[in-house]
Structure formats: C-alpha cells, structure tokens
C-alpha positions in Angstrom: 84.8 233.1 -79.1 83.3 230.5 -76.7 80.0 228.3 -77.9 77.1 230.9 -77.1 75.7 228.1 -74.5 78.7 227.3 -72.6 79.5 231.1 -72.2 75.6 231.8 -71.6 75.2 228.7 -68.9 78.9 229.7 -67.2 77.2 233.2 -66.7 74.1 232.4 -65.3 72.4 233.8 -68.7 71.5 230.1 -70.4 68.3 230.6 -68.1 67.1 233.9 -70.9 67.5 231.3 -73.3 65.8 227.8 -71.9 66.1 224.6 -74.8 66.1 227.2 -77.6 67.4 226.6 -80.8 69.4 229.4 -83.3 67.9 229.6 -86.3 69.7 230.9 -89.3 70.1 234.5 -89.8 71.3 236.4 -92.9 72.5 239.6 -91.5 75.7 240.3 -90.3 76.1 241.5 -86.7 77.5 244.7 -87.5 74.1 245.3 -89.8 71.6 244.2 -87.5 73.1 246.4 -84.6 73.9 249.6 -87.1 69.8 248.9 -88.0 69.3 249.1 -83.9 71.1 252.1 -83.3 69.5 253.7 -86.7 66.5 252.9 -85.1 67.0 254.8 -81.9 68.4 257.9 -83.6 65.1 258.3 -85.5 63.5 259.3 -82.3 63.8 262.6 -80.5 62.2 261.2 -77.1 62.1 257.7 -76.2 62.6 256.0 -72.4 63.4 252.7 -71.1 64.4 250.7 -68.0 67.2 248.7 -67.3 67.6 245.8 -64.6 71.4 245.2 -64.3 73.3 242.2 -62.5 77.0 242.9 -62.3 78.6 239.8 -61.0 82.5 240.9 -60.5 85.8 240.5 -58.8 84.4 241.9 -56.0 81.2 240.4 -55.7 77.8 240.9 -56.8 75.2 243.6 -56.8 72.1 244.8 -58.7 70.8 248.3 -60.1 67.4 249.1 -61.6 67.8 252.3 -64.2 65.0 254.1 -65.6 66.1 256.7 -68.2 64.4 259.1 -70.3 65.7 260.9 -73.4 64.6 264.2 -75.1 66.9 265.3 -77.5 69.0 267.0 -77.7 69.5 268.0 -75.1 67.6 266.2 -72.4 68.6 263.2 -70.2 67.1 261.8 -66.8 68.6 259.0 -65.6 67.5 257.3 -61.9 69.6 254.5 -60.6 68.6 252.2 -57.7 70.0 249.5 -56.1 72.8 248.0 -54.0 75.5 250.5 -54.1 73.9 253.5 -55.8 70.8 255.5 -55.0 70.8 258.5 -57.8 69.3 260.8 -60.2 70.5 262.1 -62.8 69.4 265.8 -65.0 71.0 267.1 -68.1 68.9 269.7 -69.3 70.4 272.2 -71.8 74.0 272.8 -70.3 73.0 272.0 -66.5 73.9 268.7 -65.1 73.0 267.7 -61.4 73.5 264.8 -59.9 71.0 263.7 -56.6 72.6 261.4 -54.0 69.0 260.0 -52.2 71.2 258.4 -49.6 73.2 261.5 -48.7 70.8 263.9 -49.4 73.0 265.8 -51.1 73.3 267.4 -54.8 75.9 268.8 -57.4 75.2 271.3 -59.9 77.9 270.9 -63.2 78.0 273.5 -66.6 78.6 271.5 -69.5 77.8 271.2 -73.4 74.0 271.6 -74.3 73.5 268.7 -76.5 73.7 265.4 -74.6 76.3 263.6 -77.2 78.8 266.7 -76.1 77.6 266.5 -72.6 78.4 262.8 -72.2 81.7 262.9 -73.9 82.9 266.4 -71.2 81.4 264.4 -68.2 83.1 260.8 -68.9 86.5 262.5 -69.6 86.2 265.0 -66.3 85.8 262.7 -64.2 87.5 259.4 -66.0 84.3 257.4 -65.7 82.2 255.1 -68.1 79.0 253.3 -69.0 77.5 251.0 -70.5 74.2 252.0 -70.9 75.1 255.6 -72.2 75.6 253.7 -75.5 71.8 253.8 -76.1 71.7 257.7 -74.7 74.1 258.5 -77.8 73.5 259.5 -81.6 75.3 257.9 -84.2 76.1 254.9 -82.2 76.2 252.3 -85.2 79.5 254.1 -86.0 81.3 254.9 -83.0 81.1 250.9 -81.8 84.1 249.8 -82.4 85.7 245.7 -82.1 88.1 243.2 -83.4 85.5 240.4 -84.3 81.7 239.5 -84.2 79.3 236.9 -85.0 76.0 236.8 -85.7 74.7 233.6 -84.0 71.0 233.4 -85.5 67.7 234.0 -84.6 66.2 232.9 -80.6 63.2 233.0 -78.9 64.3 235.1 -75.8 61.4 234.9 -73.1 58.7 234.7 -76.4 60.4 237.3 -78.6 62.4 236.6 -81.3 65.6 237.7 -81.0 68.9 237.9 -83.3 71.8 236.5 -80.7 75.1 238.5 -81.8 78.4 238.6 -79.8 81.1 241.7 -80.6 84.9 241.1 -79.0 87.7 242.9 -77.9 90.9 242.3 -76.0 89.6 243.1 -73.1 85.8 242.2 -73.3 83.5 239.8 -75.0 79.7 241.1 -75.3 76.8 239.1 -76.2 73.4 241.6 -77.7 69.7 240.4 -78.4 68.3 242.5 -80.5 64.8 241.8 -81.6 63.7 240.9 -85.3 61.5 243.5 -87.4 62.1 246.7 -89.3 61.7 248.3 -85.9 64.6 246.4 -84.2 65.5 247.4 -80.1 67.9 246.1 -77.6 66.2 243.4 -75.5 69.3 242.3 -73.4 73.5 242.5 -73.8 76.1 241.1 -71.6 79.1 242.3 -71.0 81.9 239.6 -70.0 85.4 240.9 -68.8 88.0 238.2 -70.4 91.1 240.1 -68.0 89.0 238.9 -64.6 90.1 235.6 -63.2 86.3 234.7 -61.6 84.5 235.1 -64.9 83.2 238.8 -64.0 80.0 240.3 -66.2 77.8 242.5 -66.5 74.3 241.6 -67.7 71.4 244.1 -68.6 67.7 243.7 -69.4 66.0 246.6 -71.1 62.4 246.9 -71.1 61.2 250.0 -73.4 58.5 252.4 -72.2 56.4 254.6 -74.1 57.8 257.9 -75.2 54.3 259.3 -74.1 55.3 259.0 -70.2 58.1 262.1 -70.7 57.4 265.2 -69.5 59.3 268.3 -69.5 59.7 268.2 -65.6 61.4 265.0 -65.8 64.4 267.0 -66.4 64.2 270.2 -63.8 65.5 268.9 -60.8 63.4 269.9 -57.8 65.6 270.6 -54.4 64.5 267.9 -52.0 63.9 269.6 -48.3 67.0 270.2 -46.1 69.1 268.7 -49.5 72.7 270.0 -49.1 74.7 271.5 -52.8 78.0 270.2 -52.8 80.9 272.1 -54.7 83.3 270.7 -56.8 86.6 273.1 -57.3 
C-alpha cells in the first residue's frame, strides 16, 4: 500500500485530515471494523446520511443519500445529486423504486428480509454498492481482502478516529472508524487501482437518530400523474 498521506493528498482527502498525526493503535483492522459492524447489527432501526464524491474515468459528480433501516425487513433509501434523483422502499417483500426526474415508478417482489432482498436485487439486475455494506447483517464476516493495515488513531474534523486501509486486486479502501465501545463509520474511500486517472470514491457518513424513523418512511405514496413502469 501507498503512505496514507500521499494516497490521502493525491485524492483530494489529506484535507479530512489537516497536520494530524497517527497515534498508535493496538487493534488490528480486521478487529476494529468486525467491532463496527457488531455494532450496527445490535440495532434493529438506525439511519444515516451519506455525502458522496465519486471522482472517476469519466469525470466527477456528487450524491447526497439519506437512508433509514428497520429491520428486517425495512429499507428507505433517497439519493440526490448529479446523475440520480431517487427513492428507494423495501418493505416486507415489495421493492419500488421512484425516478423524481421521470416521474415514474417500479414495483419489484422480492425476499422479505432486506439481507435476502439485497442479495436477489444486486444479482437481477448485476448491480452494486457501496453503501449497502452498512444496510447488511453480519457484515464483519462477509468483508473479504488480501491485506489491511491498521494505521493508528487521527483526529478526523475533532473526532478521534482509527485510520485503517483493506486491499484487493482491484481496489484499495481507506475507513475511519471512530474510537469507543460504540465505534461507527465516520468516512471510507474507495480507490480503483485498475483506473489510469486515479478514480475514487469517497463517502462521509453523518448518523442520525433512530428516533426520526417512522413506519411511513417505508410505504411509498404515488406522486400525482406518477407513471408505473413494468419490467418483463
């Protein structure tokens, strides 16, 4: 792996970080992440935001993603931004997906719990994310690299953070995850070592209270004149 600040600076992401200096950390990065996932599958409803850059081949473009979990088998997820205008409802077996742009809607059957539901909707329709990784249960087991590194400790925007990095052959990602017996996700980039123009993905996470879910969250409400698409 690179030196955590010339990755971080090359990426844009040494500005999270300022003059900060790593301070030495027992844990290994598997550990503290296993203890961050724990932590999240101790909760039956939680929610949280997500402001993502995702500086590619292509070019660049931002999404802000709030999502709200109820387990299990309750998901809302609303994505704004540059390319995407959406929102998202699993609830119980009925998954719909709201394009604001289009005004337009589809209605999909799949599994009940949202672990299940995930897996049939990502292999339908070939597609992944990210961020689902902290929709699922039992992620401290399904992650799965060649090598990690547990950098230290950092003071990420006044919270102490561990800095970890997990790698691939095809990806490098970089996690801050805070310190505590209650640890969270605070940030993670994503960098893609097969693009030729440094390509990443970077993600801020900013967790809400579990108190601001409600049970219509997840019943999607037909917007006027909204058009239900088919898919065969």
């Amino acid at each position: 792996m690179k030196s955590p600040q010339k990755l971080l600076y090359a990426t844009g992401l040494g500005l999270l970080l300022g003059t900060a200096t790593l301070l030495a950390d027992e844990m290994s990065a598997k550990e503290i992440a296993k203890k961050a996932y724990a932590a999240l599958d101790s909760q039956q409803s939680y929610a949280f935001n997500a402001a993502i850059l995702n500086h590619s081949d292509d070019g660049e473009n931002t999404h802000q993603v709030a999502v709200k979990v109820n387990r299990p088998g309750q998901l809302r997820v609303d994505v704004t931004g540059d390319i995407k205008n959406r929102s998202n409802y699993l609830n119980d077996g009925l998954y719909t997906v709201y394009d604001h742009d289009k005004n337009m809607y589809v209605r999909i059957k799949t599994e009940k719990e949202i672990d299940n539901a995930l897996d049939d909707l990502f292999d339908r329709f070939e597609i992944s994310s990210p961020l689902a990784q902290l929709m699922y249960t039992n992620m401290g087991e399904r992650i799965k690299f060649d090598s990690s590194k547990n950098f230290g400790i950092v003071d990420l925007k006044g919270v102490e953070c561990h800095y970890l990095a997990f790698s691939t052959k095809a990806n490098e990602v970089h996690v801050w995850v805070t310190t505590g017996e209650t640890p969270v996700i605070k940030n993670y980039m994503i960098k893609d070592k097969t693009s030729k123009n440094n390509a990443y993905k970077a993600t801020t996470l900013y967790w809400k209270n579990a108190n601001t879910i409600s049970a219509s969250d997840f019943v999607f409400a037909m917007p006027k004149n909204a058009t239900e698409v088919f898919i065969k």
